[in-house]
C-alpha positions in Angstrom: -3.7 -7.1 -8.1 -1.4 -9.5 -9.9 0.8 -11.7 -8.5 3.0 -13.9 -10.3 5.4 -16.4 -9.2 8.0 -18.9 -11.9 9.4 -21.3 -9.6 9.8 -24.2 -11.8 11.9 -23.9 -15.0 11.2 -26.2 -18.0 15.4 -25.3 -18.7 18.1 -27.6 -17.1 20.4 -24.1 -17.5 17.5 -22.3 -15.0 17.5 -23.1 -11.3 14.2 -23.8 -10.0 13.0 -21.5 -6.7 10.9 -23.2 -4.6 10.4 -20.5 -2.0 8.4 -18.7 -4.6 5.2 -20.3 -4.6 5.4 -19.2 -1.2 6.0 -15.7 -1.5 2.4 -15.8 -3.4 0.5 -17.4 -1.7 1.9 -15.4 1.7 1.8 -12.1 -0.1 -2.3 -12.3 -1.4 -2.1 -13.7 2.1 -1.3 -10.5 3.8 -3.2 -8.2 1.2 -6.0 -9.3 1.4 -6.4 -9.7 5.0 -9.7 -8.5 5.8 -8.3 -6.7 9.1 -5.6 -5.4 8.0 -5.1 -5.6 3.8 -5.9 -3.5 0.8 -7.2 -5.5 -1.6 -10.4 -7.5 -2.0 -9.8 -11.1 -2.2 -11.9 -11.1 -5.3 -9.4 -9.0 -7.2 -6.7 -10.6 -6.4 -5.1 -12.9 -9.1 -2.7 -15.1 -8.6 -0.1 -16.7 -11.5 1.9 -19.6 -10.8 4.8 -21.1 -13.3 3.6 -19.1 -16.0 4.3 -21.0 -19.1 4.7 -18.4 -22.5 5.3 -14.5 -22.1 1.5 -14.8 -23.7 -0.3 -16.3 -20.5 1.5 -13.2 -18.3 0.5 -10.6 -20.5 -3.0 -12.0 -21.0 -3.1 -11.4 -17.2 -1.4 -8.2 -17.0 -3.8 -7.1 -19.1 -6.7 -8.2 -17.5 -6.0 -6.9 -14.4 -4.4 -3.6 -14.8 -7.4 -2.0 -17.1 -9.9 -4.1 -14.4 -8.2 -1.9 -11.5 -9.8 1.0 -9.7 -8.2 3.2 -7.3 -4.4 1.3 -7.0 -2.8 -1.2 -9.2 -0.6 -3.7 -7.8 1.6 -6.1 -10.0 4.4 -8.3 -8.7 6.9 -10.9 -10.0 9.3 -13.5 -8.0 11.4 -15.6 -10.3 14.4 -14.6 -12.3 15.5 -11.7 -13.9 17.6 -12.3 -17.2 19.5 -10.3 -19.1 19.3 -10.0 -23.2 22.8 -9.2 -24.7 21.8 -5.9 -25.1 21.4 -5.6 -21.2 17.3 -5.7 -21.1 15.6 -7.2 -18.6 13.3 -9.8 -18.6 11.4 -12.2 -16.6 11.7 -15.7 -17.0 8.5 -17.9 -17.4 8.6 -21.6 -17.3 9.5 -22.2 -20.7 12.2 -19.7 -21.1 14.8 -20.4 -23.0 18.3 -18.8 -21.5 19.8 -18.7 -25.4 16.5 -17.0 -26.6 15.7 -14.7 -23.7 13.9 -11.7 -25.4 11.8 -14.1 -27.4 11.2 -16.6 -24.8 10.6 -14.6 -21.5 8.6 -11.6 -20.3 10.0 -8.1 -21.6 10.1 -5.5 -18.6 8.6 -3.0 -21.2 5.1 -4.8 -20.9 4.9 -4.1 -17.2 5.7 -0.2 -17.8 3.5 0.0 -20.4 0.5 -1.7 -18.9 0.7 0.6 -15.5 0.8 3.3 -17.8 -2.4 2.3 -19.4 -4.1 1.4 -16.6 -7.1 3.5 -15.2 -5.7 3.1 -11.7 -4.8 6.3 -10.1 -2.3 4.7 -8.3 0.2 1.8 -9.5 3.0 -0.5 -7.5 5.2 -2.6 -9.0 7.1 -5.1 -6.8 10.3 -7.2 -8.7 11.9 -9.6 -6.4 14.5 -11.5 -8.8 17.9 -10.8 -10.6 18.9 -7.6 -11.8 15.6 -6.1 -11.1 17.1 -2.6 -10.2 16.7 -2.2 -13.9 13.3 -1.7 -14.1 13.6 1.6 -12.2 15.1 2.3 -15.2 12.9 1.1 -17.6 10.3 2.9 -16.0 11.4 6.3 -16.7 13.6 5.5 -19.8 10.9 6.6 -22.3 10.6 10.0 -22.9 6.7 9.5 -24.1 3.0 10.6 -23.4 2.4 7.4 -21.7 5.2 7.7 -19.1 4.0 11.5 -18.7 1.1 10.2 -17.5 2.5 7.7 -15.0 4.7 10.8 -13.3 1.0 12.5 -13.1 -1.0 9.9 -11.8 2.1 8.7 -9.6 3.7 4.8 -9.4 5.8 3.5 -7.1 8.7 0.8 -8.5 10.6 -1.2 -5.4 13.4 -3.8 -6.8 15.0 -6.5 -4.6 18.0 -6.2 -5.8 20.6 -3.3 -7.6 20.9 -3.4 -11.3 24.0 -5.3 -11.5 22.9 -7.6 -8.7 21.5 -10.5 -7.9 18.5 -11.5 -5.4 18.7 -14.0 -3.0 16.8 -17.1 -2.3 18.5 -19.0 1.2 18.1 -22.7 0.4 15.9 -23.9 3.6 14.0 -20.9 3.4 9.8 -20.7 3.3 10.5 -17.3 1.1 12.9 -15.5 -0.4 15.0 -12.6 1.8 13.4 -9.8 -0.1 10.0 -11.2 -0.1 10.3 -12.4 3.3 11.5 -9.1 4.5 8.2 -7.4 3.2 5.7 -9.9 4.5 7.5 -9.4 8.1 7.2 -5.6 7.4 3.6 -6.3 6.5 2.9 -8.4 9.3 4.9 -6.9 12.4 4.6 -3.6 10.9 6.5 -0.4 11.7 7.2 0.9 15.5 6.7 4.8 15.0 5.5 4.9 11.9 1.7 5.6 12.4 -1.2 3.8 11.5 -0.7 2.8 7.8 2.2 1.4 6.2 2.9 3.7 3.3 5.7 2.3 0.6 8.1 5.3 1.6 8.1 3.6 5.1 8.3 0.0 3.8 11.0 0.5 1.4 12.8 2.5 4.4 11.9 -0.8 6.6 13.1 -3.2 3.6 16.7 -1.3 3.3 17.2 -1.5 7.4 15.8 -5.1 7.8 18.0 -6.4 4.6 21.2 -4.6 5.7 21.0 -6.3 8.8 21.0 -9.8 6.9 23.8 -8.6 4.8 21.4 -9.1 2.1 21.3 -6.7 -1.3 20.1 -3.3 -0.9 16.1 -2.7 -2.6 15.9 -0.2 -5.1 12.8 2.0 -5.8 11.3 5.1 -7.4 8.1 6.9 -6.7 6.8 9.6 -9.0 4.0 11.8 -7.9 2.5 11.1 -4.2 3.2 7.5 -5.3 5.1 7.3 -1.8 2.2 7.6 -0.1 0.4 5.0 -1.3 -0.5 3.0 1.7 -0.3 -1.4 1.5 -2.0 -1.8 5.1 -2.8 -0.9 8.3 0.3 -1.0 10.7 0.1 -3.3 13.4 2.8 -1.9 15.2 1.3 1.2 16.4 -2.4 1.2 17.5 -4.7 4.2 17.2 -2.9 6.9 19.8 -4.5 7.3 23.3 -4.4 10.0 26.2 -2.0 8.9 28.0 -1.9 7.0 31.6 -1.9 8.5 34.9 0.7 8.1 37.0 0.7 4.8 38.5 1.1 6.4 42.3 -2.1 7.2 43.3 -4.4 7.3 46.6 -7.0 4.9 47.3 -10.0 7.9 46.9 -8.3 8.5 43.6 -8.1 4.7 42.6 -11.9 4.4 43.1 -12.6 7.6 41.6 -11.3 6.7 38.3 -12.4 3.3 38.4 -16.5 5.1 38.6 -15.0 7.3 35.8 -13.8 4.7 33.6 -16.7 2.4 34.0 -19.4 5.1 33.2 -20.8 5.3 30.0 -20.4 8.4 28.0 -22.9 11.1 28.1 -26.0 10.6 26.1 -25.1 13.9 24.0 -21.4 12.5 23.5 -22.9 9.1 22.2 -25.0 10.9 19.7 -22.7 12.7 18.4 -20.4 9.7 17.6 -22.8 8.5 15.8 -24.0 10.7 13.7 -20.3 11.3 12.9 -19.9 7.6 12.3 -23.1 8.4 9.7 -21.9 10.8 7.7 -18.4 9.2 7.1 -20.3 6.6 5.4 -22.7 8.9 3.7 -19.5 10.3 2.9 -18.6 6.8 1.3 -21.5 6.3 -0.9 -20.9 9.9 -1.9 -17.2 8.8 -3.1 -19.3 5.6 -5.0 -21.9 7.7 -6.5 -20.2 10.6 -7.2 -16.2 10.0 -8.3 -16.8 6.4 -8.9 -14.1 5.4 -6.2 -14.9 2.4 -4.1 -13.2 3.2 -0.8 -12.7 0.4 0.6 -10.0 0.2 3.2 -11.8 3.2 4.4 -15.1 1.6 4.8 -13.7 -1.6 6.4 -11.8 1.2 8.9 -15.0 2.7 9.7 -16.7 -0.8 10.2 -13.9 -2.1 12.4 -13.2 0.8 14.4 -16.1 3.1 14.3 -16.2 6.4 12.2 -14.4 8.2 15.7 -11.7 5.4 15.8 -11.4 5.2 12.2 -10.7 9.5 12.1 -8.3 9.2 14.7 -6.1 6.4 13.1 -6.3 8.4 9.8 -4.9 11.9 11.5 -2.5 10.5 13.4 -1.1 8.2 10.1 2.7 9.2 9.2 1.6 10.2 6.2 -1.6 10.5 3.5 -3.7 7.5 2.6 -4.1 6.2 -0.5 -7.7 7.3 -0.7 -6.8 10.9 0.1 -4.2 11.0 -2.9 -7.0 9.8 -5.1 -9.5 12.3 -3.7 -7.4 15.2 -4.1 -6.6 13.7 -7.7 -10.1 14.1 -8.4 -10.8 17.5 -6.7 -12.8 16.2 -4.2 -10.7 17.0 -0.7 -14.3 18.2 0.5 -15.0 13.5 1.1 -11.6 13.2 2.9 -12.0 12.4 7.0 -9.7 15.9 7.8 -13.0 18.2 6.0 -15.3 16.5 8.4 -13.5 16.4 11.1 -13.4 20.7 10.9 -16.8 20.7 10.2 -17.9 22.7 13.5 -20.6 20.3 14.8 -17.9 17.8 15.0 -15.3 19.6 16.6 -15.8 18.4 19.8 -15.1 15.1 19.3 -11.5 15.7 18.5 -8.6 17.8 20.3 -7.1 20.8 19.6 -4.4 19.1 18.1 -6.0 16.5 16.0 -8.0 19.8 14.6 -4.7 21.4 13.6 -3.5 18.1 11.9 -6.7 18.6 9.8 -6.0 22.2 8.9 -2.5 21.6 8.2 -2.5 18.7 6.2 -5.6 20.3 4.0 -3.9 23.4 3.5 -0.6 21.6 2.0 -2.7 20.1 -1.0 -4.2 23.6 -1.4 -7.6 23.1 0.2 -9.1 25.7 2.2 -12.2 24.4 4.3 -15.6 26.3 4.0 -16.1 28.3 7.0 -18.5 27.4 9.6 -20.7 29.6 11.4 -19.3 30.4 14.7 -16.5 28.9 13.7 
């Protein structure tokens, strides 16, 4: 992951933005939470006040082709315009009278993600006119852009093409950048256990209308939607639900024995040998597919491999991680293929079965059958 901020301008004619140094240090912040981000701290760059177009694509570089399963670049500064209406993004020593020799062309950012190994790429803009790199993200008809529809990327823009992005004086970050790290941090009421970037942009548009701020542009190719930036604190794994509160004094105590009791020995075994093979399961994705899980892994530490199943059914929508293992033919790793695996089924409901079957058989996956079963 990539994160670069210009705040500081070397031109008189180029406002400085404070609130962007900030919005990086916030946003590696947040993604690299170890409860609740995506990325390793350890890959996770961060570029402040750039000075040359060279220094950021020396970085681009390094990261994009250095990236595994999900490449992640973002920019905060300003977005200029060349005469010719291309967008680029200003560096410290931009020049505003030499813009397309002075400042970072938004065709380097397309065409690293499109070289990149990642399966999956995000690009977050948060300066002027940065609705046009939705544009230039699709603009060339090429093999390279070919294979960034295939592979699937997900562009979200602060602002409109013809717009400009705002940064309230006062203000510890910028609205747009300030939106998504509340989005990231409160996280989404309903919308399951991972924030996917269909349900953040979605989040973005409501919680930036409110503000009267500029609508967010995006595009996702692919499953790029999908692609999940966190765990979402809003909505905790789902539980059976309460009892009704009115209850006799027999049934009060009754419960109480129930709850306090551990689970049955059989029960407890079971969990864990479920909670084994997820992370055989994990080392199978390392050895095999060379894809280093690791949201999935820090799931099944935190919550257990039961807890960690149940968060991932009940998500709104696909995981990154499944995306890349259906990309790689490997749906047979994913949580739903154990889960249906008979000597686990019951440790899940009737209805968290189902979720399994259905979402397997919408990539085209058709469990092998169990005895019994």
């Amino acid at each position: 992951m990539l994160i670069i901020g210009a705040a500081q301008f070397a031109s008189d004619a180029i406002a400085d933005l404070p609130s962007v140094a900030n919005n990086v240090s916030a946003l590696a912040e947040a993604l690299t939470d170890p409860a609740a981000g995506v990325v390793d701290s350890a890959r996770c760059r961060q570029l402040i006040n750039p000075r040359t177009p060279a220094e950021v694509g020396a970085a681009l570089d390094e990261t994009v082709h250095a990236a595994g399963d999900t490449a992640i670049v973002y920019y905060a500064g300003h977005g200029l315009l060349t005469p010719r209406g291309a967008l680029h993004l200003a560096v410290a020593g931009t020049d505003p009278n030499r813009v397309a020799y002075s400042a970072v062309p938004i065709e380097w950012l397309r065409m690293a993600l499109a070289e990149s190994p990642a399966k999956n790429r995000i690009l977050i803009l948060d300066c002027c006119f940065s609705g046009h790199a939705a544009t230039a993200m699709t603009s060339v008809s090429s093999a390279l852009t070919a294979a960034i529809d295939i592979s699937g990327t997900y562009t979200v823009a602060s602002a409109p093409a013809n717009s400009t992005s705002i940064a309230p004086p006062g203000d510890r970050h910028t609205a747009f950048t300030g939106e998504l790290l509340r989005v990231l941090r409160d996280g989404i009421p309903g919308a399951g256990d991972l924030l996917s970037m269909r349900d953040i942009y979605t989040a973005l548009v409501r919680g930036l209308h409110a503000r009267s701020m500029p609508r967010p542009q995006h595009l996702g190719t692919g499953l790029a939607d999908h692609i999940s930036l966190g765990l979402n604190a809003a909505d905790s794994p789902r539980r059976p639900a309460a009892q009704p509160s009115a209850t006799s004094p027999e049934q009060a105590a009754a419960r109480t024995k129930e709850q306090s009791s551990t689970p049955p020995a059989d029960t407890a075994a079971l969990e864990k040998q479920f909670h084994q093979a997820l992370v055989d399961g994990y080392r199978a994705m390392k050895r095999d597919i060379n894809y280093n899980a690791t949201i999935y892994i820090r799931m099944i530490s935190t919550s257990g491999g039961l807890g960690a199943a149940r968060q991932l059914l009940h998500a709104s929508s696909v995981s990154s991680g499944f995306t890349t293992l259906w990309e790689k033919k490997r749906l047979d790793l994913t949580v739903e293929a154990f889960v249906l695996q008979e000597r686990w089924s019951a440790l899940f409901t009737d209805e968290e079965l189902q979720i399994a079957r259905d979402r397997l058989a919408e990539y085209g996956y058709q469990p092998t059958a169990q005895p019994g079963r």
